[in-house]
N, C-alpha and C positions, 0 to 999 in steps of 0.2 A: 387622099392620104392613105397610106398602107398601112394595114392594121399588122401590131406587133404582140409575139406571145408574149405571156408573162412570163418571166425570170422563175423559174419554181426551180424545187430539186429535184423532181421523178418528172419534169420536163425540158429539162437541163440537157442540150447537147454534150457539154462534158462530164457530167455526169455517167449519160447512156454511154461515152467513149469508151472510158475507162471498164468497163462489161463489157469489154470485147466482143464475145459472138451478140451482145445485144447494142452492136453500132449503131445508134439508130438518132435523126434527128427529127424532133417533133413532128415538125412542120412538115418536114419530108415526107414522113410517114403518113400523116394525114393527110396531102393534098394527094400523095403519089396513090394510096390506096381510095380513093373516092371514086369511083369505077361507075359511070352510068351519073344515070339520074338520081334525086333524092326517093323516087318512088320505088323507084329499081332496085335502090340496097336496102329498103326494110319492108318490102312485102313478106308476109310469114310474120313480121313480128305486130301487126296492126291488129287496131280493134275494132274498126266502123266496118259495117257491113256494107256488100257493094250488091251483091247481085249473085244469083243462084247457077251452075249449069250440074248436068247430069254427073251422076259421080263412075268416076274410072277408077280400073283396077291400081293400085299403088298409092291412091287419094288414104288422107287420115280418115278413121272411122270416125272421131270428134268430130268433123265436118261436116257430117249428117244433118240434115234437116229433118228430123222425124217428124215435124208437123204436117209438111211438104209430104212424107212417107206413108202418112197416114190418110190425107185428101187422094193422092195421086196412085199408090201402092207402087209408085217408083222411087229409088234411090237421087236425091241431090244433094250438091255439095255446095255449103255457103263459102262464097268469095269474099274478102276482104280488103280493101284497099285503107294504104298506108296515112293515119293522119299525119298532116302537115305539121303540125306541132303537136308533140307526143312527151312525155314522161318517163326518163328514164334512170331506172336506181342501179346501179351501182354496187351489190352485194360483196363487202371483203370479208374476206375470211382470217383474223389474227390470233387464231390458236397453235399453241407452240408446235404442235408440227411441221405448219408452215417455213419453222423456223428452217428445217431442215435444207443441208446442200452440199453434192455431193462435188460441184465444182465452185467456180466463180460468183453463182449467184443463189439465193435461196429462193424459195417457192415463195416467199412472201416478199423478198422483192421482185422478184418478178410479178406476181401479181400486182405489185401496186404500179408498177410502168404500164402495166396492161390495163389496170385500171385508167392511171392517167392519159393512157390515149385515144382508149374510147370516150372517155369523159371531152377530151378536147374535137373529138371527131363528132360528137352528139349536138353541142355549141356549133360548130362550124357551119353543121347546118339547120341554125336558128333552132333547135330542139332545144329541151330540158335536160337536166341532168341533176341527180341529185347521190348520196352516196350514206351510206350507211356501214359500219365495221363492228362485227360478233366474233367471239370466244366464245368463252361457259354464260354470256350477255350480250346483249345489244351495248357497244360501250360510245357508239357516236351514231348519229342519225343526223343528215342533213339532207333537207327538203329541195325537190329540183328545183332550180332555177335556168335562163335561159343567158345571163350574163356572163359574158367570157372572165368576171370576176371571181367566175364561184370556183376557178381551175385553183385560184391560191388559197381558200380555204380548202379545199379535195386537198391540195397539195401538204398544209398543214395536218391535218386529220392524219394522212398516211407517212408521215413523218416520226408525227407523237405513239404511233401503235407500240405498243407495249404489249409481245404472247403471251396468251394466258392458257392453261390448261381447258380442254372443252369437254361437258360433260353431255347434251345430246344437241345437234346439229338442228332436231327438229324443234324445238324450241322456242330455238333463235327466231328460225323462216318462220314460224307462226305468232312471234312477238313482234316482227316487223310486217307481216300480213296486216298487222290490226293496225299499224301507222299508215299503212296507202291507203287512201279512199280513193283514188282516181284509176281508172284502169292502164295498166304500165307497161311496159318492155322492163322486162325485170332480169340483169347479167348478174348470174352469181360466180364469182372466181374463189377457188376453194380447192382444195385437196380431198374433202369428201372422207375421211380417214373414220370413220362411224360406223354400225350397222347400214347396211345397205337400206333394210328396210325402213328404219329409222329417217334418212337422209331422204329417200323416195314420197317417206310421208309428208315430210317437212314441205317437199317442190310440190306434192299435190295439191299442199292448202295453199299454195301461192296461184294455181292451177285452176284450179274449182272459184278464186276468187275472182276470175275472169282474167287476169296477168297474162301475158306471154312472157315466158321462161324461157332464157337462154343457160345451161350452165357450161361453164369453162370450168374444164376438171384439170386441175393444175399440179402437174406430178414430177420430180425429178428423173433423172433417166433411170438412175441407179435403184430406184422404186421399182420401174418399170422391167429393167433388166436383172437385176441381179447378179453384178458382176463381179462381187465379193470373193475376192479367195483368203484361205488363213484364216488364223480364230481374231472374232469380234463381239464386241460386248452392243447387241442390238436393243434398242429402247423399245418398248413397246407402243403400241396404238393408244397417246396422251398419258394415262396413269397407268398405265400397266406395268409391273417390274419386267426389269432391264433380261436378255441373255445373253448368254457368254456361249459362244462354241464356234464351231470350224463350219465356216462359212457353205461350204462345198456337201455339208450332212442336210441343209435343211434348203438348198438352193432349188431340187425339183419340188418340196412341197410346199415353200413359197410362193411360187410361180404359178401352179395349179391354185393353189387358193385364191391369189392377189387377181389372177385374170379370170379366174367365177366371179370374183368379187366385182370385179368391173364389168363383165358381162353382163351384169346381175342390174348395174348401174345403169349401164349404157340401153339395154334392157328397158327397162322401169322409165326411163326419162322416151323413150321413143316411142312407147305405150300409151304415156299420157299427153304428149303432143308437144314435149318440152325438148327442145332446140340442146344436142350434148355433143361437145366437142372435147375430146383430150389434147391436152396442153403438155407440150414436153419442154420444159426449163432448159434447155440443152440446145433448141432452135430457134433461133434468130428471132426476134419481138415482129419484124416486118414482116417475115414470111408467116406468123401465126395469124397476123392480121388478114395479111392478102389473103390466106387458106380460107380465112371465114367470110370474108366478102364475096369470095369468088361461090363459094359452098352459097350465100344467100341468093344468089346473082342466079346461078344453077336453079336452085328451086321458084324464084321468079319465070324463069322462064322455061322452064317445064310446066307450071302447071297454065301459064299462059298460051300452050302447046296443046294442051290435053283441052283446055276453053275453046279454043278454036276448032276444036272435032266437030265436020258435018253429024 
């Protein structure tokens, strides 16, 4: 008997049609991107430890074994290998920035299609999956399960989101810290639109909790570019009052700030060992996925490369 998806609306072939650059049918997406083995696409996000070899130049300094560093006075790096069933949440982010779009789709719906395909991709292979949605609160938390039933609750949950203004990002990720007890693959999809250092804190107590952190930084184009000409009334970052002026006065010092700003991010997340991908609303949902599997796939086996050094 062949198993059938569920009818949802963020897994809805017609749905995904009608999003033109985001054609995409479920199924498709998830069988066509499954690339390799199940061990193969989530090395780097595991928690059991496997086994030690010497550490190489490019290796994360988190890898260290300084127990190892202190019997030996040589550097090693602990290996990982991927549990078989694993725990996976799901972080949305439904503050009204998200709301923003400068085309076809918002950043918050696209997050939630990107949601729901990792969520069915995690199920497919017999994994967990659970999903949680913050604003200025935690306004839904559900606990993973490994039943291909739980895609139609996901599916409701990211239906009913209602933006709310956000007041600190780090909050949120340390009110939802205190709900995992289990150690997890933790995908936060978000725009990130906060103090840099504020957002950086928030991922480190997910970090320090023992988590692997992936975040998908979820940004429109027009964010990214600034292709604004002619006067426009620009909303600020959540509560901030609005401005009004000629696009083309404030577009070089936009651009300088918004890409420190992300530097700053991207930065900060590769320092502490957290998995950061920029997401452009604007690129096809299947090529961002393939981008990311193939990017896991890469570090599989590079460092499976560097293990293998006489």
């Amino acid at each position: 008997m062949s198993e059938h998806l569920p009818q949802t609306n963020y897994l809805d072939p017609e749905v995904l049609q009608k999003l033109g650059d985001l054609e995409l049918i479920a199924r498709e997406v998830v069988e066509g991107l499954r690339v390799g083995s199940h061990r193969s696409q989530l090395r780097g996000f595991s928690t059991e430890f496997a086994h030690h070899r010497q550490y190489a130049p490019g290796d994360a300094l988190r890898t260290i074994d300084w127990r190892v560093f202190g019997r030996t006075d040589r550097y090693y790096t602990k290996l990982y290998e991927a549990e078989t069933n694993f725990d996976c949440y799901l972080l949305m982010d439904a503050s009204a920035s998200m709301n923003y779009a400068s085309g076809k789709v918002s950043k918050l719906e696209y997050g939630k299609f990107l949601a729901a395909s990792l969520a069915y991709t995690v199920l497919k292979q017999r994994d967990s999956v659970g999903l949680s949605i913050f604003d200025s609160e935690v306004r839904a938390y559900l606990p993973p399960r490994s039943s291909m039933g739980i895609i139609l609750q996901i599916d409701q949950l990211l239906r009913e989101i209602q933006p709310t203004p956000r007041s600190s990002i780090a909050k949120q990720l340390h009110d939802i810290a205190l709900m995992i007890n289990r150690r997890s693959v933790i995908v936060v999809i978000s725009d990130l639109l906060s103090d840099a250092e504020d957002i950086l804190a928030g991922l480190d107590h997910l970090r320090f909790d023992g988590h692997n952190v992936v975040v998908l930084h979820t940004l429109d184009p027009y964010e990214l570019d600034f292709p604004f000409q002619g006067a426009w009334c620009f909303e600020g970052l959540e509560q901030e009052e609005p401005l009004t002026t000629q696009a083309e006065r404030i577009r070089a010092d936009y651009l300088a700030n918004f890409n420190a700003w992300l530097e700053t991010i991207r930065n900060g997340c590769t320092a502490s060992g957290i998995d950061y991908a920029t997401v452009n609303t604007s690129t096809p949902l299947d090529e961002v996925l393939s981008e990311f599997f193939f990017q896991r796939q890469a570090t599989t086996q590079a460092g499976a490369a560097r293990g293998a050094r006489p």
